[in-house]
N, CA and C atoms as a LAMMPS dump frame, in Angstrom:
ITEM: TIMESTEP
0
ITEM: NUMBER OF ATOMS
489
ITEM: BOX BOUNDS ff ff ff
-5.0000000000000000e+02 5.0000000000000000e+02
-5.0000000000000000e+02 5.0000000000000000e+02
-5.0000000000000000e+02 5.0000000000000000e+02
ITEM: ATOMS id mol type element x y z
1 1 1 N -470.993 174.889 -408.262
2 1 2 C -470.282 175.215 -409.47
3 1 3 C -469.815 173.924 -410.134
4 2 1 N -470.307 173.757 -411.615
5 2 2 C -470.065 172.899 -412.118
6 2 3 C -468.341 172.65 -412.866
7 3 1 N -467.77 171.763 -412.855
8 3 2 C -466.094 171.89 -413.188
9 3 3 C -466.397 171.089 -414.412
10 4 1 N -465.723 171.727 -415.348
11 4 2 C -465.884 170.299 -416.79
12 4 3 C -464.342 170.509 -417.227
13 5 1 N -464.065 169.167 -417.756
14 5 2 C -463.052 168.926 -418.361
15 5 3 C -462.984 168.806 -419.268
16 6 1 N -462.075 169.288 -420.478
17 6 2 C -462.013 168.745 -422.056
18 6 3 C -461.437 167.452 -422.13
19 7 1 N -462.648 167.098 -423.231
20 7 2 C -462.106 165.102 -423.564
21 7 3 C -460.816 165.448 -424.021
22 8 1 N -460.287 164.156 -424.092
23 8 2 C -459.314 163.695 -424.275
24 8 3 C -459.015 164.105 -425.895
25 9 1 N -459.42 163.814 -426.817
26 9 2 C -458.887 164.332 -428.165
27 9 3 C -458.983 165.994 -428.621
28 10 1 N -459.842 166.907 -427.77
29 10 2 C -460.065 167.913 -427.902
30 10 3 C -458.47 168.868 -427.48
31 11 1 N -458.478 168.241 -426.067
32 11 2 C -457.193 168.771 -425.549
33 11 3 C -455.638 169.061 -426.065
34 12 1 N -455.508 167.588 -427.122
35 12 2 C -454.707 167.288 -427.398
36 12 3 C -454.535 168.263 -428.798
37 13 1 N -455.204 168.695 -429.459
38 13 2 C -455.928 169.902 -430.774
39 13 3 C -454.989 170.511 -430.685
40 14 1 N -454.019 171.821 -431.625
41 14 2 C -453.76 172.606 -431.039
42 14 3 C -455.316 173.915 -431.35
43 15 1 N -454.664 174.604 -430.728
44 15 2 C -456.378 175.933 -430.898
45 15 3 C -456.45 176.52 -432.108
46 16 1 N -454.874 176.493 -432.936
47 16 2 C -454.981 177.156 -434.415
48 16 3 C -455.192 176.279 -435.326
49 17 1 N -456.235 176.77 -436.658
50 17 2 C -456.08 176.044 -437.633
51 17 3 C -454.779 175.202 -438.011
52 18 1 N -455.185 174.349 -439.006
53 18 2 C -453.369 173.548 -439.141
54 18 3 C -453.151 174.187 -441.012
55 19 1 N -452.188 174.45 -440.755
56 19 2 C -451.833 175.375 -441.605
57 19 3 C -452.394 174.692 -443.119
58 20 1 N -452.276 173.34 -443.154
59 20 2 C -452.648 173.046 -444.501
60 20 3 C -454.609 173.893 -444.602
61 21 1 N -454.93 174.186 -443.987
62 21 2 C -456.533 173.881 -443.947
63 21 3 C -456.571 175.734 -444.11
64 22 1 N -455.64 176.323 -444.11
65 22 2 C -455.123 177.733 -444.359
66 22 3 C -454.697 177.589 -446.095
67 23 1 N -453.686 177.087 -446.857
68 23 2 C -453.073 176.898 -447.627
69 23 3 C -453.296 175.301 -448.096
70 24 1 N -454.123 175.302 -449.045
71 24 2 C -454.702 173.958 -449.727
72 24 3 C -453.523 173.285 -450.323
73 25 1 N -452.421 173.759 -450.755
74 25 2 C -451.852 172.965 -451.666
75 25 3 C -450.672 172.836 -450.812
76 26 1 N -450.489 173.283 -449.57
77 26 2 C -449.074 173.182 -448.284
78 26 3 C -448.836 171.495 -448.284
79 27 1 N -449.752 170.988 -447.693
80 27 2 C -450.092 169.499 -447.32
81 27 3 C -449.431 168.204 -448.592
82 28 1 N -449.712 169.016 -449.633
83 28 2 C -449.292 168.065 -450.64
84 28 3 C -447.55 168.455 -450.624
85 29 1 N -447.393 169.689 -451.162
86 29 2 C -446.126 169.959 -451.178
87 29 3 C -445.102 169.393 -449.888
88 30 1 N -445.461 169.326 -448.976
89 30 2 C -444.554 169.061 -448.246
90 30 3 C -444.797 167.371 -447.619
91 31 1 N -445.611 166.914 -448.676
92 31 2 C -445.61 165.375 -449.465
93 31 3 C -444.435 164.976 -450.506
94 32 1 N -444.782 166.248 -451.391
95 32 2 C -443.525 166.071 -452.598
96 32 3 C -442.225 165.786 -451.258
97 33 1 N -441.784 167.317 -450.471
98 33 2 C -440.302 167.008 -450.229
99 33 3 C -440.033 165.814 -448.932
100 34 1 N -441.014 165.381 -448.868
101 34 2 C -440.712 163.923 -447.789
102 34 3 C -440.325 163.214 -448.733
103 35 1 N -440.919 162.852 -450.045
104 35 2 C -440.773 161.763 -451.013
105 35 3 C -439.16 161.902 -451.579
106 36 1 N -439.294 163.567 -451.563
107 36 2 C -437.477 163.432 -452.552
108 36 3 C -436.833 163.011 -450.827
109 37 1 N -436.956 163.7 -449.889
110 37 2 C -435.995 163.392 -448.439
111 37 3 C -435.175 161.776 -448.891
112 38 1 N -436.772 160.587 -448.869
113 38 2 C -437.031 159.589 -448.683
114 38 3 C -436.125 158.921 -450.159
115 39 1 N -436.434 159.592 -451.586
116 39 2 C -435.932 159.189 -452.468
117 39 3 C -433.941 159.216 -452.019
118 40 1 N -433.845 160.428 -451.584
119 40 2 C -432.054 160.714 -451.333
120 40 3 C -431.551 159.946 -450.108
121 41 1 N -432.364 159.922 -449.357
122 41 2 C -432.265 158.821 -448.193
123 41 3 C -431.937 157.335 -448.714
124 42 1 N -432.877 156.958 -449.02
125 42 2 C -433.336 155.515 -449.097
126 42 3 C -432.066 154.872 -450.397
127 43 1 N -432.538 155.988 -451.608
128 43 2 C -431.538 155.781 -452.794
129 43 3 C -429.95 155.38 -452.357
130 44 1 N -429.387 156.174 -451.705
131 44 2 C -427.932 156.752 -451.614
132 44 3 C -427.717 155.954 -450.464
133 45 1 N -428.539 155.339 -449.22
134 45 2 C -428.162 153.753 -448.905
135 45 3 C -428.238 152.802 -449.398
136 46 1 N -429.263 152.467 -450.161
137 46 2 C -429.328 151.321 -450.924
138 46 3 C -427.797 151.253 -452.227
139 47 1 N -427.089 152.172 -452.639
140 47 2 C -426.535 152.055 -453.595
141 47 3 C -425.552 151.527 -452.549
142 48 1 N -424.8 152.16 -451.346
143 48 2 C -424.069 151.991 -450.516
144 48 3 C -424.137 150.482 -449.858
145 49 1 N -425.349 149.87 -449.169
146 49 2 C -425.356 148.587 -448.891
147 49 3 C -424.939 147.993 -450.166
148 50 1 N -425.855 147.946 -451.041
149 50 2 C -425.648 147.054 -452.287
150 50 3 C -423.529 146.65 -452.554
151 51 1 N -423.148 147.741 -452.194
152 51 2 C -421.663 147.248 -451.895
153 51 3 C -421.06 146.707 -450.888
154 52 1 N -422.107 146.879 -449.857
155 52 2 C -421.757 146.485 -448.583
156 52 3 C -422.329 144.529 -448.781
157 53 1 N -422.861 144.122 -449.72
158 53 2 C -423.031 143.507 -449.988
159 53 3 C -422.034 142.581 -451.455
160 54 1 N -421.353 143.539 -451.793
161 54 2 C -420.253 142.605 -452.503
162 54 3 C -420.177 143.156 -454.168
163 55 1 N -421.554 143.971 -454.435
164 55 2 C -421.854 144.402 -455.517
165 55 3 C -420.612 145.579 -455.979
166 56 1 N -420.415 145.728 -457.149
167 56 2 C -418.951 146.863 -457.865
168 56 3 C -417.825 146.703 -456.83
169 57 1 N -417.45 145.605 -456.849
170 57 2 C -415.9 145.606 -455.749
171 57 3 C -415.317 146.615 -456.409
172 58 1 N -415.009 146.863 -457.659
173 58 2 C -413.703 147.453 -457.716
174 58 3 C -413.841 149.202 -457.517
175 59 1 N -415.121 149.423 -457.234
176 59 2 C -415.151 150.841 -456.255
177 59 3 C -414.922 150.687 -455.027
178 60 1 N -414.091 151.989 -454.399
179 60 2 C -413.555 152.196 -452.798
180 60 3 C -415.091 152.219 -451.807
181 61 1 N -414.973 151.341 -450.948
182 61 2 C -416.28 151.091 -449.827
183 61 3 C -415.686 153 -449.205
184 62 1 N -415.019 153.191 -449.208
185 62 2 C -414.308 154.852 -448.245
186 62 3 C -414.854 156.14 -449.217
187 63 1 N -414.5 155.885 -450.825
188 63 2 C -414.542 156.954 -451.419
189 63 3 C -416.276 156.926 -451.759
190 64 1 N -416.616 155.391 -451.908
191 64 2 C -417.895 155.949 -452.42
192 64 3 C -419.06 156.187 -450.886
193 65 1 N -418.793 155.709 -449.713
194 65 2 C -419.059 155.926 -448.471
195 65 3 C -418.981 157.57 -448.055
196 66 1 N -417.843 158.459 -448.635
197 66 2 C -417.52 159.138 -448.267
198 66 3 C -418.309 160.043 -448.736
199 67 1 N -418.945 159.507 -450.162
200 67 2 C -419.678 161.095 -451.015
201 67 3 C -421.344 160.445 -450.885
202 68 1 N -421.484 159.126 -450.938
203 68 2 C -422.833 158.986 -450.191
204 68 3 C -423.33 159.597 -448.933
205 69 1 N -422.609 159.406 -448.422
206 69 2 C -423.022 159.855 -446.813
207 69 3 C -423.837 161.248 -446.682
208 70 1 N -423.068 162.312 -446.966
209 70 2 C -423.819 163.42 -447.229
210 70 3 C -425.14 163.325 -448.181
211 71 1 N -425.101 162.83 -448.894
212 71 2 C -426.876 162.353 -449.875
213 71 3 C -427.523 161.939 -448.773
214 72 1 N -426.92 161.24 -448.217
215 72 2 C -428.01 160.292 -447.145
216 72 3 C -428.404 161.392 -445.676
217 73 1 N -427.432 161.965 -445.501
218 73 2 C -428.219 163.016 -444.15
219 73 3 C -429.175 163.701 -444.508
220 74 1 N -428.619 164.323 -445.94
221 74 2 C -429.575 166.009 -446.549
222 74 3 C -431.092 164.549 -446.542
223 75 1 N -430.955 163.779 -447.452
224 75 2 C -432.014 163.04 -447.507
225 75 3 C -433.086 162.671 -446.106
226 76 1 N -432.307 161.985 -445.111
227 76 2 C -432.599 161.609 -443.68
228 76 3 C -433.178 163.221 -443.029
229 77 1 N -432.486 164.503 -443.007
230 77 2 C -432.917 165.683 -442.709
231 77 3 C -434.433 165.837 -443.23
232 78 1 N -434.403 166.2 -444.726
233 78 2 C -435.519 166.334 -445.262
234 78 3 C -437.014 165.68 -445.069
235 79 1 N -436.452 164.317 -445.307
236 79 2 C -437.481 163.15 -445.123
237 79 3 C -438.032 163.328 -443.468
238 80 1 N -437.478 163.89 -442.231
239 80 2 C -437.579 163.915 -440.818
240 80 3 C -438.268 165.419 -440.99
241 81 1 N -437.592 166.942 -441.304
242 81 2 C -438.646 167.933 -441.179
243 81 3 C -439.919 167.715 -441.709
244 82 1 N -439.969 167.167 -443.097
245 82 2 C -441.38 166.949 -443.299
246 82 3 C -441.916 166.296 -442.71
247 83 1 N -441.452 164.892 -442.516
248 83 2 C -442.223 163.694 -441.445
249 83 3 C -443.006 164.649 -440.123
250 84 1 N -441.96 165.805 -439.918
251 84 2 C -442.528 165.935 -438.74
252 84 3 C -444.008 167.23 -439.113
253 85 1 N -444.055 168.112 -440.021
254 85 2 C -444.838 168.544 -440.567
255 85 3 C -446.666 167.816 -440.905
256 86 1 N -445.866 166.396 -441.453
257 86 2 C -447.134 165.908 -442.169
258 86 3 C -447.498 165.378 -440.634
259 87 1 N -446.851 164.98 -439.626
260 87 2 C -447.46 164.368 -438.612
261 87 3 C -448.157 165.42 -437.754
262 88 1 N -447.333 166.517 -437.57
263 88 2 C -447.763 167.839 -436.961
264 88 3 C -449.919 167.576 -437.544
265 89 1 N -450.122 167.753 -438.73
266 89 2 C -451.34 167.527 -439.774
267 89 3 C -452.652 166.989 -439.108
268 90 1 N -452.089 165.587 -438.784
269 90 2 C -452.877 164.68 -437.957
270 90 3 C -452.352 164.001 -436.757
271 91 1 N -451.475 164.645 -435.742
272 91 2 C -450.853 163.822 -435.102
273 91 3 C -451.976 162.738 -434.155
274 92 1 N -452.968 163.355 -433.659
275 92 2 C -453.661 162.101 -432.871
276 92 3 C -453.979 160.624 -433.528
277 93 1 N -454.493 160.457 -434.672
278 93 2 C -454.816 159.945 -435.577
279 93 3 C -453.494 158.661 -435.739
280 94 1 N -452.098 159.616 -436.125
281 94 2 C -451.131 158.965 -436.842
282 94 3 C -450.463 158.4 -435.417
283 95 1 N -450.368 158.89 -433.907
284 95 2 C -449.821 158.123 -433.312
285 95 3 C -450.414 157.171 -432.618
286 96 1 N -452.08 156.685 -433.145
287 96 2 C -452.416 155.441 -432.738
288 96 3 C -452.799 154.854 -434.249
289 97 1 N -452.044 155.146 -435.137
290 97 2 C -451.434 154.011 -436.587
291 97 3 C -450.297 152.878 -436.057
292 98 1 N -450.898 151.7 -436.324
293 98 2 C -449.855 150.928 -435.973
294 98 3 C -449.084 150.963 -437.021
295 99 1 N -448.986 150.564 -438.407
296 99 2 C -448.211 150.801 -439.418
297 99 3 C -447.213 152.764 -439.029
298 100 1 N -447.902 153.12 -438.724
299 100 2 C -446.793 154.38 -438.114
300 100 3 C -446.133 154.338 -437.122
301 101 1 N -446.514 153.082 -436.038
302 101 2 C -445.47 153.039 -434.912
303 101 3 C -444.576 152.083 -435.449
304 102 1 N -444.403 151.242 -436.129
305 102 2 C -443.891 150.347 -436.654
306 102 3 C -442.596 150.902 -437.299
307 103 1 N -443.379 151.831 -438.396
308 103 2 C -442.339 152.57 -439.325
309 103 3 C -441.486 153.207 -438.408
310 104 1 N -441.983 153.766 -437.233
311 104 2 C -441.193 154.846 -436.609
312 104 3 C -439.999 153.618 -435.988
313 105 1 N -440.517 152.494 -435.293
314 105 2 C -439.669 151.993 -434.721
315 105 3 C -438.448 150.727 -436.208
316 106 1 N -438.764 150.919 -437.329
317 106 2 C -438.227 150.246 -438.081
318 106 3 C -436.757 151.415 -438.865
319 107 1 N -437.252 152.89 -437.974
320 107 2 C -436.412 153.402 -438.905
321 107 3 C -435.437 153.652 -437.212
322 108 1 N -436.345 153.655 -436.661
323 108 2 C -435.038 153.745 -435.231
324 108 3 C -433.828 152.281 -435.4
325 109 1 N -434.259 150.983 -435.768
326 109 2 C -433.278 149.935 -436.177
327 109 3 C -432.613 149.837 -437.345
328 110 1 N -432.555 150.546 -438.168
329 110 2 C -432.164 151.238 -439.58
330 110 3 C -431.011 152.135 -438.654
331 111 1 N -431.582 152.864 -438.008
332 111 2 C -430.001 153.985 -437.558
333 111 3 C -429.225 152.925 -436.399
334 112 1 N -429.834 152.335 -435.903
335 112 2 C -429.166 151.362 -434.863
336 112 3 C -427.597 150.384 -436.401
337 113 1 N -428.218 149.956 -436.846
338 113 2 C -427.742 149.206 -437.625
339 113 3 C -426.894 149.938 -438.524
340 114 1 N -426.86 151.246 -438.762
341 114 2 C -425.837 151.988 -439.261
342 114 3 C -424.622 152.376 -438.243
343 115 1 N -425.47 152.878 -437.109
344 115 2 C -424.076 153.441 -435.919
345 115 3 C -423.24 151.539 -435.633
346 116 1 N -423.98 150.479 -435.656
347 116 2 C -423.193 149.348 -435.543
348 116 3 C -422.496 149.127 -437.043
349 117 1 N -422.434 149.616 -438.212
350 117 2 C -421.81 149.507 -439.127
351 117 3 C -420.155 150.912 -439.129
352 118 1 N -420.184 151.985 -438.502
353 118 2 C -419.805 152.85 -438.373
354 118 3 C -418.901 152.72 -437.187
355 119 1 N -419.375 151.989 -436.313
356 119 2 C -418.525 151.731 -435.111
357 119 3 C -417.799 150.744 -434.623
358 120 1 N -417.982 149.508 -436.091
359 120 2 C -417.602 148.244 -435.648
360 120 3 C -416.913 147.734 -436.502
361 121 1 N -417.313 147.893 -437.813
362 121 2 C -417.016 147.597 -439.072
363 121 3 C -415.797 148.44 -439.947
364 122 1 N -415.937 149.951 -439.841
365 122 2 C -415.385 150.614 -440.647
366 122 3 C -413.694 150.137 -440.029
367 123 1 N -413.45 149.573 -438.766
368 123 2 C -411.783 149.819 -438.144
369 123 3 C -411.266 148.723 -439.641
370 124 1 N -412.276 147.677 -440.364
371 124 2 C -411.984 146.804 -440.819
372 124 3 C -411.379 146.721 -442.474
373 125 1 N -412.381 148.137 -442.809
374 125 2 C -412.763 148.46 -444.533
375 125 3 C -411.047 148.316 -445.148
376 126 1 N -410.106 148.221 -444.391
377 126 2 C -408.621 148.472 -445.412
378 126 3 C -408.475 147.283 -445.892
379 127 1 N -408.898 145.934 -445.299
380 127 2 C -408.899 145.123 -445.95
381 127 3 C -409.51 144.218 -446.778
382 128 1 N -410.86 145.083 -447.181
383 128 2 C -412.195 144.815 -448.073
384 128 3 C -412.154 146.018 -448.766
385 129 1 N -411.342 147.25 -449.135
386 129 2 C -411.96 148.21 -449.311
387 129 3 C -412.475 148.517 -450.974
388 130 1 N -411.429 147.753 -451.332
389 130 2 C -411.312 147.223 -452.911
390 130 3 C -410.847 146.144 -453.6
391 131 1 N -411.789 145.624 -453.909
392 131 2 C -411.422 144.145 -455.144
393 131 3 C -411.778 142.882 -454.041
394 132 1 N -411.898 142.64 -452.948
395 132 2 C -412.4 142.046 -451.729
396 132 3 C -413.528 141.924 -451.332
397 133 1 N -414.233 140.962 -451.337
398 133 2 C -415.822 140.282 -450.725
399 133 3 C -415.744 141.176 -449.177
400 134 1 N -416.454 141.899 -449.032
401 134 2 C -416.396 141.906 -447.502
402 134 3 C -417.016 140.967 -446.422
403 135 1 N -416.693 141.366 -445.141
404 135 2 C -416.862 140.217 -444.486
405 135 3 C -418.245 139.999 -444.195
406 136 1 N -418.327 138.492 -443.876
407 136 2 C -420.043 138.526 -443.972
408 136 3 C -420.88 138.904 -442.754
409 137 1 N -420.338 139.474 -441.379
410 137 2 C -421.2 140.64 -440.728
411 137 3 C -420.917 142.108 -441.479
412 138 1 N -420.302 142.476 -442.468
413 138 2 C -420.538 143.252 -443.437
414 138 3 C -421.431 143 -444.203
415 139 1 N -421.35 141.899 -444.461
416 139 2 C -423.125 141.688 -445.766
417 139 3 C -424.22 141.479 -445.069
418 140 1 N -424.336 140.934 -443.832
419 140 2 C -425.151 141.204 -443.136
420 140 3 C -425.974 142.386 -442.719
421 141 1 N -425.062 143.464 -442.503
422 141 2 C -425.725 145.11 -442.013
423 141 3 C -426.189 145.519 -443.124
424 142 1 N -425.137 145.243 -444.461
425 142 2 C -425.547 145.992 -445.536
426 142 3 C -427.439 144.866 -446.283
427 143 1 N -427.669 143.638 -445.741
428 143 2 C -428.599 142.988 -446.308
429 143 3 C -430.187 143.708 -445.678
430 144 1 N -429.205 143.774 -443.8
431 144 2 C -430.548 144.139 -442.662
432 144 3 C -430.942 145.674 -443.156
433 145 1 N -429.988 146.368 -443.365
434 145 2 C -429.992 147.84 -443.803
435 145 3 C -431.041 147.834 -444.993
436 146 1 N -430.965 146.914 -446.192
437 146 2 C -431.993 147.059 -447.214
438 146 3 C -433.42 146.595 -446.57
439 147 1 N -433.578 145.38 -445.986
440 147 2 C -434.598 145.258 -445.63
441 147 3 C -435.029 145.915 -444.456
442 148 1 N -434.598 147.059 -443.855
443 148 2 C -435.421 147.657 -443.27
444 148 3 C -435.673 148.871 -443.499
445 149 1 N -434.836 149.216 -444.706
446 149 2 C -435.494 150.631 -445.407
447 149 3 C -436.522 150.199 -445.822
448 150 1 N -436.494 148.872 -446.535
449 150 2 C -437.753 148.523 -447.408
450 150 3 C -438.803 148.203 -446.462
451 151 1 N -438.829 147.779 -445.513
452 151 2 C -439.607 147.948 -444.371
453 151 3 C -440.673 149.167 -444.269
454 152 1 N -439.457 150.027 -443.716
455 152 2 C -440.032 151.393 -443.403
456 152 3 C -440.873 152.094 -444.548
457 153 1 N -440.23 151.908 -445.667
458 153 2 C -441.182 152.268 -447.088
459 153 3 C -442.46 152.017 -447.587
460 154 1 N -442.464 150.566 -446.873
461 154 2 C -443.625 149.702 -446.636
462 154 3 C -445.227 150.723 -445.809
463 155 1 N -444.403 150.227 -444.442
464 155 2 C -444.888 150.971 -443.585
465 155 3 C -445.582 152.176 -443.921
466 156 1 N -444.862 153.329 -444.273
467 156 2 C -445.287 154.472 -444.966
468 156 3 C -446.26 154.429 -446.026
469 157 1 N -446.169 153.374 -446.696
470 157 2 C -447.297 153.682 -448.1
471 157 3 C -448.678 152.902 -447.292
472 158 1 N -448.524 151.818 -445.786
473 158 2 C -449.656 151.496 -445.306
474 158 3 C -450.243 151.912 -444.523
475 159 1 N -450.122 153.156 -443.925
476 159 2 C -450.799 154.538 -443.03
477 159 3 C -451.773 154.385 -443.74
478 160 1 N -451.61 154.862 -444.663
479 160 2 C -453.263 155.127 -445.628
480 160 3 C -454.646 154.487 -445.523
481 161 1 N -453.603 153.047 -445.264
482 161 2 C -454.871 151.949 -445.363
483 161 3 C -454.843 151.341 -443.935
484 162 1 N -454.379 151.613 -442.791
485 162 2 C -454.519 151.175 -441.63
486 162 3 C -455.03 152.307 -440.629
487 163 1 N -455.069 151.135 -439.387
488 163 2 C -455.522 152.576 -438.14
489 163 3 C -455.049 151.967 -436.94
C-alpha cells in the first residue's frame, strides 16, 4: 500500500474557495477599508507626533491626545481586520514577502514605541503640556513614531513589487 503525502503548499490551502474568487468585487472593497483603517491610523498619529515634536504648542499634548487616541484604535482596528482578510486571500505567498515581514515587524516597533511613550513619558506631559518644547526623548518617540509609520506605508505599497 502506497502512503502519499500532500506537498507542502497544497496542505497549507484552505479546501474552500476564498471568498473573493466567490464575490469579485469583496477583495477590492476590503482594500478600500484597510486604506481608510490606515488613513485614520496613520493620519491621527502623525497629527499627534507632529506635536510630540514641538509643532502647535499652544494646543494641550492631554486634550488633543485624548480625542486622537480613539481615531487611532478605530483606525489600528480596521486597518488589522482587513489586514487580516486581505492576508487570509494569499496567505502562503504574503508570508514569504519580505517587504510583508518587514512591515509586520515595523508596525510591531511602532506599538513598542507608543506603549514606551504611554508608560514613560505621559508621568511628564504637566510640564510640556502647553506653550513648552517637550522634552527631547519626547521628540524623539514622536520623530521614531513618524518614521516608522512611514516605514510601514512603505512596506505595504512594496508587496506588490516584491517576493
Amino acid at each position: 500500500m502506497k502512503c502519499s503525502t500532500p506537498s507542502y503548499g497544497r496542505w497549507r490551502k484552505p479546501p474552500w474557495p476564498a471568498p473573493s474568487a466567490r464575490v469579485p468585487t469583496l477583495y477590492p472593497a476590503v482594500e478600500v477599508v484597510h486604506l481608510a483603517g490606515l488613513a485614520l491610523l496613520i493620519g491621527s498619529a502623525t497629527a499627534f507626533d507632529l506635536r510630540l515634536l514641538g509643532v502647535s504648542r499652544a494646543l494641550s499634548v492631554r486634550t488633543l491626545g485624548t480625542h486622537l487616541l480613539r481615531w487611532t484604535w478605530t483606525g489600528f482596528a480596521l486597518a488589522a481586520a482587513s489586514g487580516l482578510l486581505l492576508f487570509s486571500a494569499n496567505a502562503t505567498a504574503l508570508a514569504a514577502n519580505t517587504a510583508f515581514q518587514v512591515k509586520l515587524a515595523v508596525i510591531a516597533l511602532a506599538g513598542c514605541n507608543a506603549a514606551v511613550f504611554h508608560t514613560v513619558h505621559t508621568c511628564t506631559i504637566a510640564s510640556w503640556d502647553t506653550g513648552a518644547a517637550p522634552p527631547p526623548l519626547v521628540r524623539l518617540t514622536g520623530a521614531a513614531s513618524l518614521l516608522l509609520w512611514l516605514t510601514a506605508l512603505t512596506c505595504g505599497r512594496l508587496i506588490a513589487y516584491t517576493t
